[in-house]
VOGU-3710 file (C-alpha; in Angstrom, 3 decimals, decimal comma):
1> xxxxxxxxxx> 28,530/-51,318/56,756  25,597/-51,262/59,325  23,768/-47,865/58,849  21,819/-47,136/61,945  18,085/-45,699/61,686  19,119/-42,803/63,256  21,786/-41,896/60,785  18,715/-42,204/58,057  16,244/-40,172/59,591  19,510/-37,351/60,070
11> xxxxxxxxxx> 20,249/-37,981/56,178  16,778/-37,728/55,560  16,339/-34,744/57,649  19,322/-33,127/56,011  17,835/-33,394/52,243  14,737/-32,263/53,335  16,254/-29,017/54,784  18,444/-28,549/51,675  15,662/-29,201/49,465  13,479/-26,562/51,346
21> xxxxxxxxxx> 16,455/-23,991/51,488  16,768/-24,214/47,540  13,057/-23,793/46,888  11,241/-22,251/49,403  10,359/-18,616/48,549  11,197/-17,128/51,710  14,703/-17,745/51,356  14,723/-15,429/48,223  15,452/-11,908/48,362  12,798/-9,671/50,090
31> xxxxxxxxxx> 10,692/-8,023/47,199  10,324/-4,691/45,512  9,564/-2,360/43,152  10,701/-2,948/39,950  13,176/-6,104/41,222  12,843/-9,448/38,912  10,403/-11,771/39,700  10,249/-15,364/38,170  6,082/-16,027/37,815  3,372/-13,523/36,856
41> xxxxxxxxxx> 0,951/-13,472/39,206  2,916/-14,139/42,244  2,729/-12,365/45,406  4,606/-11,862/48,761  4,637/-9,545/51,103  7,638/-7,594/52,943  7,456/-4,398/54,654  3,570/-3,738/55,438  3,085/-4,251/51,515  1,821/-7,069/49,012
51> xxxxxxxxxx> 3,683/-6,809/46,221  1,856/-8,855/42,976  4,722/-9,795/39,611  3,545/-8,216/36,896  4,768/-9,153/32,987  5,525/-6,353/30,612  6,157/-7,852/27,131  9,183/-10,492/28,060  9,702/-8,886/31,564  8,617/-9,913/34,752
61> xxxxxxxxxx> 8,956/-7,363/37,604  7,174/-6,691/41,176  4,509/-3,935/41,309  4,912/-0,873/43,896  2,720/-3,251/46,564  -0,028/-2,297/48,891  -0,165/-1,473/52,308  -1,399/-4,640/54,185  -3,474/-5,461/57,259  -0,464/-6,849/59,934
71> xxxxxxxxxx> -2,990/-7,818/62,362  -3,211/-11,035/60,870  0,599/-11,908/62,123  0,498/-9,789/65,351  -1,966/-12,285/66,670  0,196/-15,236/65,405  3,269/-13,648/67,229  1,111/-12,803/70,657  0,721/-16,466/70,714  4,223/-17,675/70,096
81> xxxxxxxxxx> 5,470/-16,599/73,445  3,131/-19,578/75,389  5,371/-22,404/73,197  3,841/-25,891/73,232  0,639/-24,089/74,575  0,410/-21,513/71,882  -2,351/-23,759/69,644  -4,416/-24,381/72,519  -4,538/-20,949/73,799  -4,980/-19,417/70,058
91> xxxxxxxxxx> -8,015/-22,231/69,483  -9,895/-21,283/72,657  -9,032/-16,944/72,153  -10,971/-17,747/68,376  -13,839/-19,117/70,137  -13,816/-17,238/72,735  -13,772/-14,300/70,359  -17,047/-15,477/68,589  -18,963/-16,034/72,047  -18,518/-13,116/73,007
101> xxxxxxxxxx> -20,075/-11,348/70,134  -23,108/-12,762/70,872  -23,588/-12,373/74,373  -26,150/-11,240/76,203  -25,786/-7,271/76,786  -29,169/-6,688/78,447  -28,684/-9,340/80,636  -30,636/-8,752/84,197  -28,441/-7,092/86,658  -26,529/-10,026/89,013
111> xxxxxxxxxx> -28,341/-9,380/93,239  -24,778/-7,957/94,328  -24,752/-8,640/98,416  -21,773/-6,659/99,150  -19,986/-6,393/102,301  -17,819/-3,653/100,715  -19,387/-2,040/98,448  -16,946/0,678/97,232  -13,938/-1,604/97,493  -12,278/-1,502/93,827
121> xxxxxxxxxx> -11,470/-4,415/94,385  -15,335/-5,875/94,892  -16,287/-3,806/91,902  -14,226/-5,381/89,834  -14,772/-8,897/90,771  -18,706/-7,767/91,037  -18,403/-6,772/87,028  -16,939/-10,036/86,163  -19,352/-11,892/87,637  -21,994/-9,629/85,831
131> xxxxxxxxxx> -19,903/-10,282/82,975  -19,926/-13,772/83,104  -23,150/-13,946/83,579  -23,779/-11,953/80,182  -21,704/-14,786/78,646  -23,326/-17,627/79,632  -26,864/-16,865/79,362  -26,590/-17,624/75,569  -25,558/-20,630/76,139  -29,136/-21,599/77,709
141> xxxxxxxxxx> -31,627/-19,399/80,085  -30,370/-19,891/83,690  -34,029/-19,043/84,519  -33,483/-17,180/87,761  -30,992/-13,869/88,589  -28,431/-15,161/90,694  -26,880/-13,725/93,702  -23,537/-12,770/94,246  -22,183/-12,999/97,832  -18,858/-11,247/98,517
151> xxxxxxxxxx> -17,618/-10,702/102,203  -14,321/-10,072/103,901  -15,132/-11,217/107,053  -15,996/-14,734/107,940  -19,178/-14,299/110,233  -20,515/-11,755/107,877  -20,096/-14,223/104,668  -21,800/-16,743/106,995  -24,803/-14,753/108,467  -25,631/-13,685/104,285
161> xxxxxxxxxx> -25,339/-18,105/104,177  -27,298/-19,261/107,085  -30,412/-20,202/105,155  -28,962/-22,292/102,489  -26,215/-23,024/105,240  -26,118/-27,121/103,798  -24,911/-25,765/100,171  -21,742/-23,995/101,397  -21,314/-24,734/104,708  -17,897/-26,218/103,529
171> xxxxxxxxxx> -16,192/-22,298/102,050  -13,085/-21,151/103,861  -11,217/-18,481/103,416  -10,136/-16,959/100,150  -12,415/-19,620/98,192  -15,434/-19,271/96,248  -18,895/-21,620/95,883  -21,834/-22,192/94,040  -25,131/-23,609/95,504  -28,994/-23,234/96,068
181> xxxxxxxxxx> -29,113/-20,916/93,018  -26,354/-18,104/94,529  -22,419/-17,367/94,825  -20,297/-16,846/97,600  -17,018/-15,392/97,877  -15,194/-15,362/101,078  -12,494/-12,639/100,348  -10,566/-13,151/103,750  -7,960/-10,190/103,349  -6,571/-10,530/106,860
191> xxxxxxxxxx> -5,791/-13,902/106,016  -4,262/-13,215/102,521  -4,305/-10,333/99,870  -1,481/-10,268/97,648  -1,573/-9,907/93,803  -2,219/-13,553/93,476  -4,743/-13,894/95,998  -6,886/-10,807/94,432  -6,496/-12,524/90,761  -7,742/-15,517/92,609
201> xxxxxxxxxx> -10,808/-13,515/94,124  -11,493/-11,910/90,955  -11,995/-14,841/88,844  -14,751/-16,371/91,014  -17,305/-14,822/89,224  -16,587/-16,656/85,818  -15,915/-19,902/87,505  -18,709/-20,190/90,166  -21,662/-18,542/88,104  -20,793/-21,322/85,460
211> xxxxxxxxxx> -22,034/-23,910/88,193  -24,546/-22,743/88,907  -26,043/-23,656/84,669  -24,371/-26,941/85,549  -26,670/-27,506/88,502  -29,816/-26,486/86,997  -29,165/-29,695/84,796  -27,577/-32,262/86,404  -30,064/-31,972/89,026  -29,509/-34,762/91,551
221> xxxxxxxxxx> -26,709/-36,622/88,775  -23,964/-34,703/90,360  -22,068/-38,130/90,990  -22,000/-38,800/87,961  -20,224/-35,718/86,108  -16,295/-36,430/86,372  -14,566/-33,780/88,187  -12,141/-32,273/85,308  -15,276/-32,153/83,022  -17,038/-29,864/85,930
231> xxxxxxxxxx> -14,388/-28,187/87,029  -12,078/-28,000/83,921  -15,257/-26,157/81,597  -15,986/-23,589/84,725  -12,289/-22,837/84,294  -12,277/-22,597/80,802  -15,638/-20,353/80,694  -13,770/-18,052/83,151  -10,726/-17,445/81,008  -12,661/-16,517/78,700
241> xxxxxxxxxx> -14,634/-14,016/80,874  -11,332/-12,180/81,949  -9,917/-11,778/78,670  -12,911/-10,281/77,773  -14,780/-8,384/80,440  -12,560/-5,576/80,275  -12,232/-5,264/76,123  -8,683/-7,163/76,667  -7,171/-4,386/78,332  -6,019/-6,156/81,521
251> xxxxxxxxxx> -5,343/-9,475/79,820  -4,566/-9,066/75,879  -5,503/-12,382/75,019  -6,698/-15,862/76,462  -3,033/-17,213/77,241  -2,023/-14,714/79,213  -6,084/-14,759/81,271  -5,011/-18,360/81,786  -1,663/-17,629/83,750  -3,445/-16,330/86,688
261> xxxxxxxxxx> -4,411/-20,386/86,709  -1,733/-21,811/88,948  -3,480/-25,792/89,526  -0,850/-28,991/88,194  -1,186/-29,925/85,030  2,161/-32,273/85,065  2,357/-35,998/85,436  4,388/-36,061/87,947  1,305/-34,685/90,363  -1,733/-35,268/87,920
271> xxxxxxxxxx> -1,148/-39,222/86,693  -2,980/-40,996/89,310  -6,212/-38,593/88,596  -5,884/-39,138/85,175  -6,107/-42,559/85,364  -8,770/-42,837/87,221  -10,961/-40,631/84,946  -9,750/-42,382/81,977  -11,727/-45,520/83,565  -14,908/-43,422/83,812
281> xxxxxxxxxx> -15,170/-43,107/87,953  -17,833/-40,826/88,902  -17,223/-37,419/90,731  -15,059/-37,775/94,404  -15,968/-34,458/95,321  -13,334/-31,709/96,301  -9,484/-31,891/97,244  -8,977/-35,623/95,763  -6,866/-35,156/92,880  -4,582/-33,076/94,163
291> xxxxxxxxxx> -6,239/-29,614/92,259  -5,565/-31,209/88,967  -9,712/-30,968/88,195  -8,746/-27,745/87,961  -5,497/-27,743/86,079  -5,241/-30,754/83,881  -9,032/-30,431/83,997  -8,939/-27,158/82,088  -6,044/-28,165/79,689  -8,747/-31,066/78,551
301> xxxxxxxxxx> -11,690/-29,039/78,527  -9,338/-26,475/76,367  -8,528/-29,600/73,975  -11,670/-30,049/73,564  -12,276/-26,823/72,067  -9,012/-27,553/69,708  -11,379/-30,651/68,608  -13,947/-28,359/67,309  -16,385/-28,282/70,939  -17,752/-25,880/72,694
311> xxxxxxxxxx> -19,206/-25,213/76,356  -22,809/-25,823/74,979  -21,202/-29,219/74,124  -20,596/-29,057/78,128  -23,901/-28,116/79,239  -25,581/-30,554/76,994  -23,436/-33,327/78,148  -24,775/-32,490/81,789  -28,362/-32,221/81,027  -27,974/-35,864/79,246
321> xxxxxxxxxx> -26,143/-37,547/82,274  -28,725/-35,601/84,853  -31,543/-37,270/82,587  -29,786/-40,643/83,592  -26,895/-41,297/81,547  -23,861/-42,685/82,412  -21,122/-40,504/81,628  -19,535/-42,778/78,580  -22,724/-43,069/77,148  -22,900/-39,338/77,392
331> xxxxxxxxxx> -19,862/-38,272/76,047  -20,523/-40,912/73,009  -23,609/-39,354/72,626  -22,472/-35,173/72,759  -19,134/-35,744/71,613  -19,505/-38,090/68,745  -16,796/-40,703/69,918  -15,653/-42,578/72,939  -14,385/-41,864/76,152  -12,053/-44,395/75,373
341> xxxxxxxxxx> -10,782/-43,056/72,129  -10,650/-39,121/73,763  -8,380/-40,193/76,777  -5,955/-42,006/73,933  -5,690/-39,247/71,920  -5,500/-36,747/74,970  -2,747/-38,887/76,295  -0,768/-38,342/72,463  -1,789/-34,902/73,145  -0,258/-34,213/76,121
351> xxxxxxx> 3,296/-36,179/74,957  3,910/-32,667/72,538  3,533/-30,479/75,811  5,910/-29,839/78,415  3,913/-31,262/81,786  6,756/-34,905/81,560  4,156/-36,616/80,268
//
């Protein structure tokens, strides 16, 4: 009889699960005081406690346990709820974590240009620019205090513009920029203010102030930086920022800072982009892959940080490329492997997610 490899791998899959059942401690009874236990020096933990078996002459029994730390499995189970993302978003919260704790607290004040200042709604996105800006300055010495432009009304935003009027000439309405050493947010309210509109406002501080360490080093390279690298890392910076700018109170980890990101991140929209960065094209500039520099551009810049990178990785890659390197070169260089090799793996990568690819 013809035994199809389907019907092994469900045999297979069967033993394994009966084999596991039969020996796998968790399947036990929960343990407690004075209960049998079958190894000295064993421990598991039910209840809050750790409970250690102990041997008195031929017995073997589990101690009255100790209270236990659950913190450990909290953050495991805050997690769980993003599914297929869960890894990612855990890897990047960890490192996010440890950036923080170093940032710069004394950082110089952001020059706020306000058009409303006592808006609560300016203050806050005014803090997380401050805040981002506390971030990143460990990363490397921006070397100049940047402004930060924020304006409801469209002539006003452009007056505060008109000498560096080249550099931004191109914002519209609810959008944010970064050039000639400043940020501008035009927070167009009569055009749009909902709850996803003022998450979308509020995060331009993380994002934007990010660019502007970008282009203090890829000084006229710009070309040559791919767009999900740029724009995927100035994503990823400000997730982190609005976890953490408000001690995790308004966003208790980085998964759920990362839902007020709303770019494509599925095949179906992002394929064509991704093949074209996977053949190393230089930078198009804005609005030609379909927003998925920002989307698909931040899931790779977050699976980079599963790899064991960080954003200095990102900043040194763009002060090698605006010292003339080509990007491959580049990433060889910063990232210890290919181009090549990262897209293949990326591509594997993204199979275990749910984006259909």
């Amino acid at each position: 009889m013809r035994v199809s490899q389907r019907t092994l791998a469900t045999s297979s899959l069967l033993l394994a699960l009966i084999t596991f059942g039969l020996t796998n401690p968790a399947n036990a009874a929960a343990p407690k005081a004075g209960a049998p236990c079958t190894k000295a020096g064993a421990t598991d933990i039910a209840g809050g406690k750790k409970f250690t078996c102990t041997k008195s002459g031929k017995k073997l029994t589990w101690n009255k346990g100790v209270a236990v730390s659950s913190t450990k499995t909290s953050q495991s189970d805050a997690f769980a709820i993003y599914g297929k993302d869960a890894a990612r978003f855990k890897a990047v919260d960890e490192y996010g974590a440890k950036l923080v704790s170093t940032r710069v607290k004394n950082a110089p004040s952001i020059i706020s240009v306000l058009q409303s200042p006592n808006d609560p709604a300016v203050i806050r996105m005014t803090a997380n620019a401050q805040y981002a800006f506390s971030l990143y300055e460990q990363l490397m010495s921006l070397g100049f205090t940047p402004k930060w432009i924020v304006g409801e009304d469209g002539d006003w935003v452009k007056g505060q513009l008109k000498d560096v009027a080249p550099c931004l000439s191109w914002l519209s309405p609810n959008q944010g920029g970064a050039g000639c050493r400043l940020t501008a947010v035009w927070r167009a309210i009569n055009v749009r203010d909902d709850d996803i509109m003022r998450e979308t406002m509020l995060v331009q501080g993380g994002h934007e102030i990010f660019h502007l360490y970008q282009q203090e080093l890829w000084k006229d390279k710009f070309a040559k930086l791919p767009d999900w690298l740029r724009e995927g890392s100035a994503s990823l910076g400000m997730g982190i920022v609005l976890t953490h700018f408000e001690d995790r109170k308004s966003f208790a980890n980085y998964g759920a800072a990362q839902k007020v990101d709303r770019n494509p991140k599925d095949k179906t929209q992002c394929e064509a982009a991704l093949n074209k960065w996977e053949k190393n094209l230089d930078a198009e500039g804005f609005g030609y892959n379909n927003g998925c520099e920002y989307g698909l551009g931040l899931l790779m810049n977050e699976y980079l940080i599963m790899k064991g990178h960080t954003l200095n990785d990102v900043l040194e890659l763009v002060k090698v490329i605006g010292n003339g390197s080509e990007f491959p070169a580049a990433f060889q260089q910063v990232y210890k492997t290919s181009s090549a090799k990262f897209f293949t793996e990326l591509r594997s990568y993204l199979k275990t997610l749910d984006y259909g690819w």
